[in-house]
DRENLUM-462670 format. One record per atom (N, C-alpha, C, O): x, y, z; residue in one letter. Coordinates in steps of 0.2 Angstrom, whole numbers, plus 2048, in hexadecimal, padded with zeros to 3 digits. Layout:
! residues N
    u    v    w  aa
    X    Y    Z   A
...
! end
This chain:
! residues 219
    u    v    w  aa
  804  7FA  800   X
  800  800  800   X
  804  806  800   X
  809  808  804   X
  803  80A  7FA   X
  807  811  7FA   X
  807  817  800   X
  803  817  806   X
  809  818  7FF   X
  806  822  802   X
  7FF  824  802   X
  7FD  826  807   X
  7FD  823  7FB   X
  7F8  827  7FA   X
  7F0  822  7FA   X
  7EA  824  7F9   X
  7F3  81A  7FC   X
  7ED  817  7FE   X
  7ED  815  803   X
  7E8  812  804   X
  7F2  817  80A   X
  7F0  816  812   X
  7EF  81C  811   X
  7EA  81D  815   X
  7EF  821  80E   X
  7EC  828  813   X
  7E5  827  812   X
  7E2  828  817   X
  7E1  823  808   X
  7DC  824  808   X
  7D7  81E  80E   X
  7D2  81E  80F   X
  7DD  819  810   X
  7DA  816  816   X
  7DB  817  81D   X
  7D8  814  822   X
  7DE  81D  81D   X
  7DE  820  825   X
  7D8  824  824   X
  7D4  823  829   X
  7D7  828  81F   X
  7D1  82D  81D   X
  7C9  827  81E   X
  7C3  829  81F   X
  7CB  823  81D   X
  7C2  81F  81C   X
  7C4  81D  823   X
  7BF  81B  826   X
  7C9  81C  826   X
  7C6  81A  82E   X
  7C6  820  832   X
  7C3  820  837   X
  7C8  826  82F   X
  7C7  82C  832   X
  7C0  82E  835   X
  7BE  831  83B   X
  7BE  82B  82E   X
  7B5  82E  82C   X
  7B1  827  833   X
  7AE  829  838   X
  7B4  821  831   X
  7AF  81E  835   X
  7AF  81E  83D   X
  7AA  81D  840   X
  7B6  81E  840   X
  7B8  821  848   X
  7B8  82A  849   X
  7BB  82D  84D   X
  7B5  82A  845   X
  7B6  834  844   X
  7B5  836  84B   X
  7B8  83A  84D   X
  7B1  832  84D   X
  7AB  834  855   X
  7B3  834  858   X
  7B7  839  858   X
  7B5  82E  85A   X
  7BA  82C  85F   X
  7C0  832  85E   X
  7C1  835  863   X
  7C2  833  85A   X
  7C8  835  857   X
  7C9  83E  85A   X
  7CD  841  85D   X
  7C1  840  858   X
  7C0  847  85A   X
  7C0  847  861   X
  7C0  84D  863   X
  7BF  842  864   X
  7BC  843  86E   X
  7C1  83E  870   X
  7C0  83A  874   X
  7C9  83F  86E   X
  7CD  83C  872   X
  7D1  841  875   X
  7D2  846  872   X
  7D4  83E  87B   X
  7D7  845  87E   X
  7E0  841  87B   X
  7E4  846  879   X
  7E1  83D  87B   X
  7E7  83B  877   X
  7E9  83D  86F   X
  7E4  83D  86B   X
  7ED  83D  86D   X
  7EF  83C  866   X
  7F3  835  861   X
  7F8  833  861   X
  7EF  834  85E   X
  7F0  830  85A   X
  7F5  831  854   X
  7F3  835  84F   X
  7FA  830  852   X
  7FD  830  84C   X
  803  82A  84A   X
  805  826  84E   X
  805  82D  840   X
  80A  828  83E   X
  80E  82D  83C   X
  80C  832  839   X
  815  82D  83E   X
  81A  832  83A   X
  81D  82E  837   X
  81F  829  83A   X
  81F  830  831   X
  825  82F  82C   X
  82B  82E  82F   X
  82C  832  834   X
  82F  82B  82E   X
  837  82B  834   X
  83A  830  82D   X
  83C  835  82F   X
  83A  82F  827   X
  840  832  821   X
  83D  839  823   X
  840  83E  825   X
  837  83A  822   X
  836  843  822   X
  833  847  829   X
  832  84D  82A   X
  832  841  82D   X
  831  844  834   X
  829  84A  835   X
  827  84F  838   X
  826  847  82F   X
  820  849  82F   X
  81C  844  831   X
  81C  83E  831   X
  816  848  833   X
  810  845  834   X
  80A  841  82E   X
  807  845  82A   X
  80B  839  82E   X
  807  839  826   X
  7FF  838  82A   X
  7FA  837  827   X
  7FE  838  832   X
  7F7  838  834   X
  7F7  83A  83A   X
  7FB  837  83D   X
  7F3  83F  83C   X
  7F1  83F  843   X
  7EB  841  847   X
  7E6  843  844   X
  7EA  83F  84D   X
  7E3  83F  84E   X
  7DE  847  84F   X
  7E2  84B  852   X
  7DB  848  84E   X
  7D7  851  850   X
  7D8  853  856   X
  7D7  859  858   X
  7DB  84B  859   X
  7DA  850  861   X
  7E1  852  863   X
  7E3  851  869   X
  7E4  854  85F   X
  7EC  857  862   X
  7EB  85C  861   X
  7F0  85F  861   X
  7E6  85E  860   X
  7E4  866  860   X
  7E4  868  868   X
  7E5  86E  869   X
  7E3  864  86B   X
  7E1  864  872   X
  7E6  866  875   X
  7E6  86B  878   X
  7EE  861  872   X
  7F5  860  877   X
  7F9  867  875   X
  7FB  86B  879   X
  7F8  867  86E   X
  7FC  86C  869   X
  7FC  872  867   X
  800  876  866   X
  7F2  874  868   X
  7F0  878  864   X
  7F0  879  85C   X
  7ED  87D  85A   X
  7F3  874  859   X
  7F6  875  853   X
  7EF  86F  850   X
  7EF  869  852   X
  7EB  872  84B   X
  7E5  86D  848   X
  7EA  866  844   X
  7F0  867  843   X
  7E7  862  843   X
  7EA  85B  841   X
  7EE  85D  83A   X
  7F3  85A  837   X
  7E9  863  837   X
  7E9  864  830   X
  7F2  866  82E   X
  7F6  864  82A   X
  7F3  86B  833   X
  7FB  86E  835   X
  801  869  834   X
  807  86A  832   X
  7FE  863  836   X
  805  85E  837   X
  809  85C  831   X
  80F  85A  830   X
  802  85B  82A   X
  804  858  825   X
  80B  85D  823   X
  80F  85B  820   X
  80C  863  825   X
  811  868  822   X
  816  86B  828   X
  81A  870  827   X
  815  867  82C   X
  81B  869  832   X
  81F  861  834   X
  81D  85B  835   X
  826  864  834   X
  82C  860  835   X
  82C  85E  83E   X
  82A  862  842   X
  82E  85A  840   X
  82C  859  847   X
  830  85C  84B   X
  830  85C  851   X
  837  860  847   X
  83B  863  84A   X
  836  86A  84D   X
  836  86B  853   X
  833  86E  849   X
  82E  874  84B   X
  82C  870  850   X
  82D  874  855   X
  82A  86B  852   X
  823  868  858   X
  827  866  85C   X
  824  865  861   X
  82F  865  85D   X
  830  865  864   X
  835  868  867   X
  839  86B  864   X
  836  868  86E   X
  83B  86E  872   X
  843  868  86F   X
  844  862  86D   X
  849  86E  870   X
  84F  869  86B   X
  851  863  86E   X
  853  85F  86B   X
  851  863  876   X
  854  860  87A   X
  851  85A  877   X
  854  856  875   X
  849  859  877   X
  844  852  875   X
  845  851  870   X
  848  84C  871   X
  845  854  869   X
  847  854  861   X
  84F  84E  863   X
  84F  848  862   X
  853  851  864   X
  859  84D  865   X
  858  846  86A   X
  85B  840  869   X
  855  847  86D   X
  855  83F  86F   X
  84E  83C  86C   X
  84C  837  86F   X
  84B  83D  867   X
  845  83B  865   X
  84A  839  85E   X
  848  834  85A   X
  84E  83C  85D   X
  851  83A  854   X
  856  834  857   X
  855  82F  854   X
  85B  834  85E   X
  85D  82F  860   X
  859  828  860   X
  85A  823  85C   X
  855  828  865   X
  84E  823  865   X
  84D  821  85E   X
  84E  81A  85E   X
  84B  824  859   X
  848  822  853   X
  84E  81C  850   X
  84C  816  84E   X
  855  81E  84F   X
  85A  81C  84E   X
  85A  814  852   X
  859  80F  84F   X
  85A  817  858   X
  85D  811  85C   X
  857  80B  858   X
  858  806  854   X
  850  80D  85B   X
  84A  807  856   X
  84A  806  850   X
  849  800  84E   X
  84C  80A  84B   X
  850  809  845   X
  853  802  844   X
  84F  7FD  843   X
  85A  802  846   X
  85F  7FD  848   X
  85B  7F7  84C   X
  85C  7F1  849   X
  859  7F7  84F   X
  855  7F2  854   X
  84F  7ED  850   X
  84E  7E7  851   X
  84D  7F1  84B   X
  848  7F0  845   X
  84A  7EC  843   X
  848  7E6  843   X
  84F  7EE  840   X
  853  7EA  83A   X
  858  7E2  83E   X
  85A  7DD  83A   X
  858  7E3  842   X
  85A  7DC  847   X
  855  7D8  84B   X
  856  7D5  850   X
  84E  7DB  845   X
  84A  7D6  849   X
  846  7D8  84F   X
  842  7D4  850   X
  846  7DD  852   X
  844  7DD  858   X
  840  7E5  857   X
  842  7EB  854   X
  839  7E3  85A   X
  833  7EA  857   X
  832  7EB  85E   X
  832  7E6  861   X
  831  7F0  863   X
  82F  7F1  868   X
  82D  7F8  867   X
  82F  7FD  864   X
  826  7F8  86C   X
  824  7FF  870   X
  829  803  873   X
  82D  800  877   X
  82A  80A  872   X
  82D  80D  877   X
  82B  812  87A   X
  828  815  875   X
  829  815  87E   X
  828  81B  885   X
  82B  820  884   X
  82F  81F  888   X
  82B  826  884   X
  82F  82D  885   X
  82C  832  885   X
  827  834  883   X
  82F  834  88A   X
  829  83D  88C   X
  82E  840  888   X
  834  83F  888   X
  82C  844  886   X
  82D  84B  881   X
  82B  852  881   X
  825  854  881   X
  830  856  881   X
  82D  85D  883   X
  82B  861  87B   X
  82F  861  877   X
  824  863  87B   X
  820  864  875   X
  821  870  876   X
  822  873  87B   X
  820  872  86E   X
  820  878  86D   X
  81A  877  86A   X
  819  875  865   X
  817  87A  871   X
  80E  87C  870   X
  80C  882  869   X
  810  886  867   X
  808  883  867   X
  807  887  860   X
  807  88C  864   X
  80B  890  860   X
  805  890  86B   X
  806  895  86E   X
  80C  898  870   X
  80C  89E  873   X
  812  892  86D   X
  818  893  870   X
  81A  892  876   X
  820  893  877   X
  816  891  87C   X
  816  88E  881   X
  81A  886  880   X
  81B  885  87A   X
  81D  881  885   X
  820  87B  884   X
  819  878  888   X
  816  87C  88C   X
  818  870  886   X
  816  86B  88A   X
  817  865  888   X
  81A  865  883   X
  816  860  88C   X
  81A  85A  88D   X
  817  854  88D   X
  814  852  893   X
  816  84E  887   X
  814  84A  884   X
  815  845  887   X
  81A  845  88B   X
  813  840  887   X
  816  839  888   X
  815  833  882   X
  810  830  882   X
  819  832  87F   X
  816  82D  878   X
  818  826  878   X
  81E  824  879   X
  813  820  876   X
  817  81C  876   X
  815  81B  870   X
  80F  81C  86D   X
  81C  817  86D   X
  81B  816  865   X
  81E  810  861   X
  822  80D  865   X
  81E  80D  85E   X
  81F  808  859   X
  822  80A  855   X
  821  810  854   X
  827  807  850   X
  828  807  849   X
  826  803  844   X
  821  801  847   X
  825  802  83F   X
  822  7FF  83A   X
  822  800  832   X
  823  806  82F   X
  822  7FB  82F   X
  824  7FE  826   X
  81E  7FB  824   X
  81C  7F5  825   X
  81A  802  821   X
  815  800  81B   X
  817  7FC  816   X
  81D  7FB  817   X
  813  7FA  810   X
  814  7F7  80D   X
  81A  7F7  809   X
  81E  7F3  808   X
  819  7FD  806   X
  821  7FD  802   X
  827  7FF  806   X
  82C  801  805   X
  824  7FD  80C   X
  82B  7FC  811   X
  82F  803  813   X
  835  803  817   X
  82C  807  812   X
  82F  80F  817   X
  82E  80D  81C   X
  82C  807  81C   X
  830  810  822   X
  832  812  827   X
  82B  815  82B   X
  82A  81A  829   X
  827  813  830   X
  823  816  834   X
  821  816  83A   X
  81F  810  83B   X
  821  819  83E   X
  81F  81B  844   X
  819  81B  848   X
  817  821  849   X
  816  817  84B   X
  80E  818  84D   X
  80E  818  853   X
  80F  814  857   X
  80B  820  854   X
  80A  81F  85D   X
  806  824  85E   X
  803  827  85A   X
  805  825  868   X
  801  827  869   X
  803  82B  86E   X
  809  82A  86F   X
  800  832  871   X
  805  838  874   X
  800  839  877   X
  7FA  838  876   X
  803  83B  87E   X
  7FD  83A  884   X
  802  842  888   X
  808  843  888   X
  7FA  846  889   X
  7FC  84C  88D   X
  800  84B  895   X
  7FB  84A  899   X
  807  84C  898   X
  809  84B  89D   X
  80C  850  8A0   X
  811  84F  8A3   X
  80A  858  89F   X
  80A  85E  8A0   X
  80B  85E  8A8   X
  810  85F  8AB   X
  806  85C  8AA   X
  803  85E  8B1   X
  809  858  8B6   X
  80D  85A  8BA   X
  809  852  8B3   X
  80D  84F  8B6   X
  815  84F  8B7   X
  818  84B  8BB   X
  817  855  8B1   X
  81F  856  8B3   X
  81E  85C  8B6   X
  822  85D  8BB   X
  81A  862  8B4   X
  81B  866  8BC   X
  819  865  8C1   X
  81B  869  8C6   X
  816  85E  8C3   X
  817  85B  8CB   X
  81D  85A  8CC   X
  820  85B  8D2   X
  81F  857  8C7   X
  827  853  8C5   X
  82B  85A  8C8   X
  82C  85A  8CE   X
  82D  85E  8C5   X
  830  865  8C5   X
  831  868  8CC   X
  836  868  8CF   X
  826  869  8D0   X
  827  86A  8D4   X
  82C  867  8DC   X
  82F  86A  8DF   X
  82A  862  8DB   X
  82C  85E  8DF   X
  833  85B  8DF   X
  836  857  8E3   X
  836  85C  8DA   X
  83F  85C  8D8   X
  842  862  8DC   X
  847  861  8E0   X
  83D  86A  8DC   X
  83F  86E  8DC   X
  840  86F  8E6   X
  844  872  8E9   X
  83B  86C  8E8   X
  83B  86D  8EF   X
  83E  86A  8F3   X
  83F  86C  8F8   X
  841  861  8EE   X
  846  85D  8F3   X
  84D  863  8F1   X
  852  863  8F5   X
  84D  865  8ED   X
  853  869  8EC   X
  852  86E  8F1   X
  857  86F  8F5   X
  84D  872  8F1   X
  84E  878  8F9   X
  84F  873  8FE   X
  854  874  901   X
  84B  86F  8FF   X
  84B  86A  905   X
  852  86A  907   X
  853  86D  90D   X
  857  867  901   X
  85E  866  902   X
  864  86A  903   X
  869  869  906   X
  860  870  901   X
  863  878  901   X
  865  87A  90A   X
  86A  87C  90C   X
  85C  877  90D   X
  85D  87A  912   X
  85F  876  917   X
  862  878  91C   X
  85E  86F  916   X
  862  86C  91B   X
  86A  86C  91A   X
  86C  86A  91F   X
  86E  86E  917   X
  873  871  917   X
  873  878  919   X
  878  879  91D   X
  870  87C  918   X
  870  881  91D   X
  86F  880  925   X
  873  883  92A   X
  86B  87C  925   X
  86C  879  92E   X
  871  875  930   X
  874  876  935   X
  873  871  92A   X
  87B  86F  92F   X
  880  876  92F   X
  883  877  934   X
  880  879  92A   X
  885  87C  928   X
  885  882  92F   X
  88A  884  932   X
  87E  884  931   X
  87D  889  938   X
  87E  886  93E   X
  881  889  943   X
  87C  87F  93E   X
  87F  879  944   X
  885  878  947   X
  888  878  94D   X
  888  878  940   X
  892  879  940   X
  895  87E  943   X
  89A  87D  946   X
  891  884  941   X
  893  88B  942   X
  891  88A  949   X
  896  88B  94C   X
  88D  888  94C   X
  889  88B  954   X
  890  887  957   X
  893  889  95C   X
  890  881  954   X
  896  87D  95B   X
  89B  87F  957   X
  8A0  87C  95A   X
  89C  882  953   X
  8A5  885  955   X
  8A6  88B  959   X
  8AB  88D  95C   X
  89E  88F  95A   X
  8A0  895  960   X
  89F  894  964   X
  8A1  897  968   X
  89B  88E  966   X
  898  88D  96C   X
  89C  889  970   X
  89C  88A  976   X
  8A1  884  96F   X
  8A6  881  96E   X
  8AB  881  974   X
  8A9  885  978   X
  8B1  87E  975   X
  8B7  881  979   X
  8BC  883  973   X
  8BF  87E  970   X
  8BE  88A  974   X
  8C2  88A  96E   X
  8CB  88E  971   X
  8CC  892  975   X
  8CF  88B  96F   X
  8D5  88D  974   X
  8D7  892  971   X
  8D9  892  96B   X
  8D8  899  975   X
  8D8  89E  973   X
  8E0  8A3  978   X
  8E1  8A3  97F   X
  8E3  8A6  974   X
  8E8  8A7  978   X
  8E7  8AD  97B   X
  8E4  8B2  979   X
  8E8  8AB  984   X
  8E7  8B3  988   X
  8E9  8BA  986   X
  8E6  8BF  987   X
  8F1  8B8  982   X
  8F5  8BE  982   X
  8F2  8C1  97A   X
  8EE  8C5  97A   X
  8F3  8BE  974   X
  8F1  8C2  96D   X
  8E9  8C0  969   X
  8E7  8C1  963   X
  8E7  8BD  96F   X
  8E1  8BB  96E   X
  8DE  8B4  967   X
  8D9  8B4  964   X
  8E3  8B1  965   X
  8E2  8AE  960   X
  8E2  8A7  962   X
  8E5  8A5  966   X
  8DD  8A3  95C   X
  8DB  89D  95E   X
  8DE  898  95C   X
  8E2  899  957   X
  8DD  892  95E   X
  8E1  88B  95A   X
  8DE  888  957   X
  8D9  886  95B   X
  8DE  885  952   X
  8DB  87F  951   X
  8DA  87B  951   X
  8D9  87A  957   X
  8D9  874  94E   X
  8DA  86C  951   X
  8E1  86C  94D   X
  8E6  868  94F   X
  8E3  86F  948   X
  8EC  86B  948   X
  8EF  871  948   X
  8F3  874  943   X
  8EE  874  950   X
  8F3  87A  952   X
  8F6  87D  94F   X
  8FC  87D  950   X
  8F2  880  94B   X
  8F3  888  947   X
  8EE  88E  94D   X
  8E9  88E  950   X
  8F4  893  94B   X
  8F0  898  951   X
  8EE  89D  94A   X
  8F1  89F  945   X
  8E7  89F  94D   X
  8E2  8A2  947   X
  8E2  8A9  94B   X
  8E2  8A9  951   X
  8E2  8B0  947   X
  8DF  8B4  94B   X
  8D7  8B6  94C   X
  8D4  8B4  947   X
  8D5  8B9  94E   X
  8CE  8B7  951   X
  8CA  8B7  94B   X
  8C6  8B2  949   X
  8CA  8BC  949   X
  8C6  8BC  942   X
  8C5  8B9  93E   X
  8C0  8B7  93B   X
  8CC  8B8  93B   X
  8CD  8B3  937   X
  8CB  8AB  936   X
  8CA  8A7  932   X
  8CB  8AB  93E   X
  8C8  8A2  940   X
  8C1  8A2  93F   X
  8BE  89E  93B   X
  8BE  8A7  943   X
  8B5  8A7  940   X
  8B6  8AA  939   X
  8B0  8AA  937   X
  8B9  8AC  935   X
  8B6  8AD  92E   X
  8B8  8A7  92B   X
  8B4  8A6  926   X
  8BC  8A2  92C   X
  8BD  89C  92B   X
  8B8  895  92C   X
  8B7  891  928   X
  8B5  897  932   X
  8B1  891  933   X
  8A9  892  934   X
  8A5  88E  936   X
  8A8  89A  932   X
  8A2  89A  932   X
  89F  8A0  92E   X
  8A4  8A4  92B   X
  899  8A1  92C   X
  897  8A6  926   X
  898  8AD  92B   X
  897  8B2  927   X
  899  8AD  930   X
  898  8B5  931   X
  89F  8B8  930   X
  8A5  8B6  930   X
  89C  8BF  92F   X
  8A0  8C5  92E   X
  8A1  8CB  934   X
  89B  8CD  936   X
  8A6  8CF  936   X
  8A8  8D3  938   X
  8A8  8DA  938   X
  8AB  8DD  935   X
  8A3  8DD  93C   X
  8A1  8E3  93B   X
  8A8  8E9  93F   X
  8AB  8E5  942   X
  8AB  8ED  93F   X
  8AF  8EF  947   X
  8AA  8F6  946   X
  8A8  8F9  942   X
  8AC  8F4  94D   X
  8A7  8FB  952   X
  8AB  8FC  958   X
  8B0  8F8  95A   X
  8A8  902  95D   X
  8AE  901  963   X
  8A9  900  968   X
  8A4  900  966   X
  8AB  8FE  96F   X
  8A4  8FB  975   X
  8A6  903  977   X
  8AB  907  975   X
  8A0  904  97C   X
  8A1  909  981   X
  8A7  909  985   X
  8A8  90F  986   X
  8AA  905  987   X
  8B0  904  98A   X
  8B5  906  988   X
  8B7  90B  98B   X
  8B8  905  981   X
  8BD  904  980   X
  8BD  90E  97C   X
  8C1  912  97B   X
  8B7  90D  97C   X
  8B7  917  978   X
  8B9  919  97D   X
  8BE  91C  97C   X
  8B6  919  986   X
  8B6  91D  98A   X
  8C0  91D  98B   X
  8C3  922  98C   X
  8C2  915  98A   X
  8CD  918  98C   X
  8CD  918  986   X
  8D3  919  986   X
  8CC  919  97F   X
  8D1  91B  97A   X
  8CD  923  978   X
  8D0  928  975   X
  8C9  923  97B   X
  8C6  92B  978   X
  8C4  931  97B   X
  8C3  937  979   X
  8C3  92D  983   X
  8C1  932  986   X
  8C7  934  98B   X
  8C8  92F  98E   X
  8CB  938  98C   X
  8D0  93A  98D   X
  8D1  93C  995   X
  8D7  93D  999   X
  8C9  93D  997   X
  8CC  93B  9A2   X
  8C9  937  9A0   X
  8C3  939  9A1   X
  8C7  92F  99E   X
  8C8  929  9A1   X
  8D0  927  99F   X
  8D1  921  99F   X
  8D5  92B  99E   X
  8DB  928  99C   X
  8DE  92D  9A4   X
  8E4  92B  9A6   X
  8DB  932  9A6   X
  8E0  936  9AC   X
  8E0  930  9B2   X
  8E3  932  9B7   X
! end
């Protein structure tokens, strides 16, 4: 069967599941592997897409997907390719990220087959199911084990800090400087800016204004 006699038999099952076809929330189609065209798709990927069925006969599937997906979807085709030809036909699974006609992205899930028509081209038949809502749960919830991760290192990280000042630290009477565990003597500042996020303001106490500034606390 040619080209132009599966289409006229995709067209007469068109007409008889017309009902089904119009009121699916999934998408049905066959793409070409050589030209990455659509030779059928169902009416309801106006739903996923925006884009009417009529649109696909003239768009490359590069237009229809974000590049990340495009590149591993030419890989995939490839790998079943090769797989074909050694005999071996399987279903395969992939979420894909889709460029909505709005230019907005959304994200498909397709499982698809290969297959040669009669005269033995190269075809693809599968089906793309909306999975939108389930990788921004996906996202969300990536996103908060990573705050999560964020802040429990910020708690150890302030934990570490509280027991190093809270600490016994050996500290020299005469120049005021600290030791470490492999006895390096730090001077004061330097050891807390070393072992902890704070920072150094200087200012003077009341005390120390009253002998360096006030001139009868020095009589």
């Amino acid at each position: 069967m040619d080209n132009k006699s599966m289409q006229t038999r995709i067209e007469e099952l068109e007409d008889r599941y017309k009902l089904i076809a119009d009121n699916l929330v999934d998408a049905i189609w066959v793409l070409d592997v050589q030209t990455l065209t659509c030779d059928f798709i169902t009416p309801s990927v106006a739903k996923l897409s925006g884009y009417a069925a009529a649109d696909y006969a003239h768009m490359h599937l590069r237009q229809l997907t974000c590049q990340g997906s495009y590149a591993a979807l030419t890989v995939a085709l490839e790998e079943e390719r090769r797989l074909l030809e050694q005999g071996v036909n399987r279903k395969r699974v992939m979420e894909l990220e889709m460029i909505h006609r709005q230019g907005h992205s959304y994200w498909i899930e397709i499982t698809a087959k290969l297959f040669k028509n009669e005269s033995g081209r190269l075809k693809v038949a599968g089906l793309s199911r909306d999975i939108s809502k389930r990788k921004l749960a996906e996202q969300e919830r990536e996103k908060l084990i990573r705050e999560l991760g964020l802040a429990l290192a910020e708690k150890e990280r302030l934990l570490q800090e509280n027991k190093i000042l809270r600490g016994l630290l050996p500290i020299c009477a005469g120049c005021r400087r600290i030791r470490d565990d492999q006895g390096h003597w730090w001077p004061l500042e330097a050891y807390v800016r070393a072992h902890t996020s704070a920072e150094f303001t200087h200012t003077i106490c009341g005390e120390c204004q009253r002998v360096y500034y006030d001139p009868s606390a020095r009589t």
